[in-house]
C-alpha positions as CSV (number, residue, x, y, z in Angstrom):
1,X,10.6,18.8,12.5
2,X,12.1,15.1,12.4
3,X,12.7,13.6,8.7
4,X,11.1,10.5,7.9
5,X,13.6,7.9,7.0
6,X,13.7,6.8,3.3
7,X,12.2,3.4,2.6
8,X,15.2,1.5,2.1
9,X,16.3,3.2,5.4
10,X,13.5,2.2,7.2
11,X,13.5,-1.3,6.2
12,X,17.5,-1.3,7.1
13,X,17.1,-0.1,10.5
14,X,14.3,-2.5,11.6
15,X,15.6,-5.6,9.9
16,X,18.8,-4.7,11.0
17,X,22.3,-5.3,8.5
18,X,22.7,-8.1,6.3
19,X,24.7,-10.7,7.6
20,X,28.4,-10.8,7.0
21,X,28.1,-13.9,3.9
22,X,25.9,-11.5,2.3
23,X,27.8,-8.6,2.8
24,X,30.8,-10.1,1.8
25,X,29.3,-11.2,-1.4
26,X,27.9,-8.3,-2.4
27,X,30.9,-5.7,-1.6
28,X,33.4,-8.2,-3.3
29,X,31.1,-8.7,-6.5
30,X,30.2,-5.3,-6.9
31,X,33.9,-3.4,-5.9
32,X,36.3,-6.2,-6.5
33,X,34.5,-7.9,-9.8
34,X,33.3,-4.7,-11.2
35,X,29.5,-6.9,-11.3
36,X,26.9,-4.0,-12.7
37,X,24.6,-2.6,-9.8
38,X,21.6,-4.5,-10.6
39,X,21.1,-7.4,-7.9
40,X,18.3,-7.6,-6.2
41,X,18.0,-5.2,-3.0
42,X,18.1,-6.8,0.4
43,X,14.3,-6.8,0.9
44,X,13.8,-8.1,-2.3
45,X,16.3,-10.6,-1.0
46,X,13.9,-11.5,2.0
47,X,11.0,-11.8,0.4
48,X,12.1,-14.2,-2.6
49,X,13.8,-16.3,0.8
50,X,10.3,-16.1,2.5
51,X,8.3,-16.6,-0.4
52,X,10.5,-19.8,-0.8
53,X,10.4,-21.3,2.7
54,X,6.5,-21.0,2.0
55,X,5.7,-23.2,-1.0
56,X,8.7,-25.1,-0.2
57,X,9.7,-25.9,-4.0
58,X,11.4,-29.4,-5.4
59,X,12.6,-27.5,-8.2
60,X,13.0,-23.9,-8.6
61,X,14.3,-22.0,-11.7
62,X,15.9,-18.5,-11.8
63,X,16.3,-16.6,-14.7
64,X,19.0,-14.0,-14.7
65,X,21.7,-15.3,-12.1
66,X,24.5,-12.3,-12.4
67,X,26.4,-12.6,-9.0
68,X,24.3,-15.1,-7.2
69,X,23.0,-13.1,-4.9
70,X,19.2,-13.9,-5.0
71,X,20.2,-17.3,-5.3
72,X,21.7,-17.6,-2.0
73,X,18.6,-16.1,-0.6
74,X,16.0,-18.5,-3.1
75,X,18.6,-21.5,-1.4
76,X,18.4,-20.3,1.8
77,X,14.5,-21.1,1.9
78,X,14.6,-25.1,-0.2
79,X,13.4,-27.8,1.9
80,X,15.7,-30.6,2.2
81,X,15.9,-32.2,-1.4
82,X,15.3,-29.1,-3.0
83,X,17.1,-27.9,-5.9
84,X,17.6,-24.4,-8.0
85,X,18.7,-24.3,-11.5
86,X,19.3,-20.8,-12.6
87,X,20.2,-19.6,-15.7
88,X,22.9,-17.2,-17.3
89,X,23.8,-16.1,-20.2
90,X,27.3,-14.5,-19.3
91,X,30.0,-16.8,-18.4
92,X,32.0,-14.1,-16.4
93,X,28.8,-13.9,-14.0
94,X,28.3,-17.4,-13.8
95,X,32.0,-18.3,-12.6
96,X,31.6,-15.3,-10.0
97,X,28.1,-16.9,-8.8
98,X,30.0,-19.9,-8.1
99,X,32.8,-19.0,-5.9
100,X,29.9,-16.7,-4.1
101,X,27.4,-20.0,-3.7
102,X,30.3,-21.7,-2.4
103,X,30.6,-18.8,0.0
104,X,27.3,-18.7,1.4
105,X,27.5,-22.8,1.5
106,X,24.5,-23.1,-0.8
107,X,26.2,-24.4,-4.2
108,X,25.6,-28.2,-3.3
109,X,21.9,-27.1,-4.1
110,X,22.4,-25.1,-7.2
111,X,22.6,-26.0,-10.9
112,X,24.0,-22.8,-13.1
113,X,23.4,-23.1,-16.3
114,X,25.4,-21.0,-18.9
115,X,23.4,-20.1,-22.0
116,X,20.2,-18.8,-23.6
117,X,17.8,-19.2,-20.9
118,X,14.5,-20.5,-23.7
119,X,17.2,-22.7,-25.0
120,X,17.2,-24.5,-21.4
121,X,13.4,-23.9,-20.6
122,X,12.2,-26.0,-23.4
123,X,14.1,-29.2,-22.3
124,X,11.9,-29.4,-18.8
125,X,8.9,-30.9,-18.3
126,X,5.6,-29.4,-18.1
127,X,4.4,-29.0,-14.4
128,X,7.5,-29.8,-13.1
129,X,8.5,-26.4,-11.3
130,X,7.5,-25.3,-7.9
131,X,8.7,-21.7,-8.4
132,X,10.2,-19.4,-11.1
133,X,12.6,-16.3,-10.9
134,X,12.1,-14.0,-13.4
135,X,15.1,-11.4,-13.3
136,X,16.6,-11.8,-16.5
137,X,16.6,-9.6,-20.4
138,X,13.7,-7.1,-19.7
139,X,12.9,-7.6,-23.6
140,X,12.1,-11.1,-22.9
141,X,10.0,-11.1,-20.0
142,X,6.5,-11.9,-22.2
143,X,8.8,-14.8,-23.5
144,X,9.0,-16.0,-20.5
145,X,6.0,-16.1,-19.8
146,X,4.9,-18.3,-22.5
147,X,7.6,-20.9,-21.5
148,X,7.3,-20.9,-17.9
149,X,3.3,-21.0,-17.4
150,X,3.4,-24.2,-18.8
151,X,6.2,-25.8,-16.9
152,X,4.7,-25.0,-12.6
153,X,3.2,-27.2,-11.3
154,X,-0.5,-26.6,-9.7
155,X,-0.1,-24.1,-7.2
156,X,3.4,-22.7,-8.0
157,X,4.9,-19.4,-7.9
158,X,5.9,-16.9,-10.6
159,X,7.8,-14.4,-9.4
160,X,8.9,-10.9,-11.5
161,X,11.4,-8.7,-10.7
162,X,11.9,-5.0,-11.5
163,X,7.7,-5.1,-11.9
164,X,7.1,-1.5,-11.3
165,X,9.1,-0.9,-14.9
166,X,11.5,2.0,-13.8
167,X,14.8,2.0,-12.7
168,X,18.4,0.6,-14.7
169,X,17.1,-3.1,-15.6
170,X,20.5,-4.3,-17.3
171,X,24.0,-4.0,-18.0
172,X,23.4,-3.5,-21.8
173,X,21.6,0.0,-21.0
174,X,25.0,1.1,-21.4
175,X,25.6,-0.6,-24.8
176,X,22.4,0.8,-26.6
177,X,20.0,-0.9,-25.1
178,X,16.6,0.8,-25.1
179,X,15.1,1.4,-21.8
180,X,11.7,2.5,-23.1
181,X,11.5,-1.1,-24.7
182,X,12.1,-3.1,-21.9
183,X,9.5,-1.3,-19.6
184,X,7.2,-1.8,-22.5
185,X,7.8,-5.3,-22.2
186,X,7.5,-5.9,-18.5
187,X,4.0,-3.9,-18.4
188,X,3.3,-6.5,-21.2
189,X,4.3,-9.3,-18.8
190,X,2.8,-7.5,-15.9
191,X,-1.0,-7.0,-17.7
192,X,-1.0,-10.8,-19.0
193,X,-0.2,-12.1,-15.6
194,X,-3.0,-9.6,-13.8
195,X,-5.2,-10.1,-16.3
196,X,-4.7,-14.1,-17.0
197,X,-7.8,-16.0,-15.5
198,X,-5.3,-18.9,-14.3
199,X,-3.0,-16.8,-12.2
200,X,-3.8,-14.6,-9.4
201,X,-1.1,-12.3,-9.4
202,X,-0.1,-9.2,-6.6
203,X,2.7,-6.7,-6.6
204,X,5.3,-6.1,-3.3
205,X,6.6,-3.3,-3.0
206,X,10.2,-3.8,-3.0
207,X,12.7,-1.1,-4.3
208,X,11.5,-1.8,-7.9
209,X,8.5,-4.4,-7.3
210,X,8.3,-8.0,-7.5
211,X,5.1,-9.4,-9.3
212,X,4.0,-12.4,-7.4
213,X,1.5,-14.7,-9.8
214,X,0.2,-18.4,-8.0
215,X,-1.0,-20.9,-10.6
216,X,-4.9,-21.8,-10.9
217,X,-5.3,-25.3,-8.6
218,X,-7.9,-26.8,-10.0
């Protein structure tokens, strides 16, 4: 009897290996830097990239950069003229993302800004996002919310990670942090976005889910 291949497995041996920047970035941020475990996977990766390439964003902002590795894949899909600002609160994590955006050859599109993401939110202008990365404090996620929905523009793309609400969502766990909180607070996030009559909103199924919401048009 043959064993099916696990889903991570599966997806590896038909997409084939990452390529070497991104393998390089990720061995030397988690082994080298000692960066916690909790990146994006490399589907994940590939769909954020894809998502991208589609709705073509002027502006996109990340929350939660750690290492920079969904940021190379959000950079990889910008049109020309495009440009990320993502958001950390570490500095450690932020100087790493750098010399890894270098790296990849991406940083001459990327802002990283270092500090308390709402802090930053609240200084843009309303409709003035194409696309949003959510993958920063779980606790915050319904935050969020409330200061992002206002700032995409018509159309735009909210995008959660760690949607399915299981799984080691941050660092902190370590410290005290309680994990029974935080997936409280992303099925909050998740049922106001599902529910929300000016989003229509879908889960992928990547290793711990993204939560894909577009913006009402009209």
């Amino acid at each position: 009897m043959t064993t099916a291949p696990s889903p991570a497995g599966y997806v590896r041996s038909v997409l084939g290996p990452r390529d070497p920047v991104l393998d390089t970035v990720l061995r030397r941020s988690l082994l080298d830097d000692r960066m916690p475990t909790i990146q994006v996977d490399d589907n994940a990766g590939r769909v954020l990239q894809i998502l991208t390439l589609l709705r073509r964003p002027r502006h996109v902002v990340e929350i939660g950069t750690l290492f920079g590795y969904s940021t190379i894949h959000l950079a990889r899909g910008l049109p020309e003229g495009g440009r990320i600002t993502t958001l950390e609160i570490d500095p450690a994590a932020a100087e790493v993302a750098r010399r890894n955006l270098d790296e990849a050859g991406v940083s001459d599109r990327v802002d990283i800004v270092v500090g308390d993401a709402a802090d930053h939110l609240a200084t843009l202008a309303p409709a003035s996002v194409g696309l949003v990365f959510i993958d920063g404090d779980k606790k915050s996620y319904p935050q969020y919310l409330k200061h992002c929905y206002p700032l995409l523009e018509p159309g735009g793309l909210l995008i959660a990670d760690d949607a399915f609400a299981h799984g080691d969502f941050s660092p902190e766990q370590a410290d005290g942090a309680d994990p029974d909180r935080e997936a409280h607070a992303i099925r909050t996030y998740a049922r106001a976005v599902g529910r929300s009559p000016n989003l229509f909103s879908a889960f992928v199924g990547t290793e711990h889910g993204l939560l894909v919401s577009v913006k009402e048009q009209w």
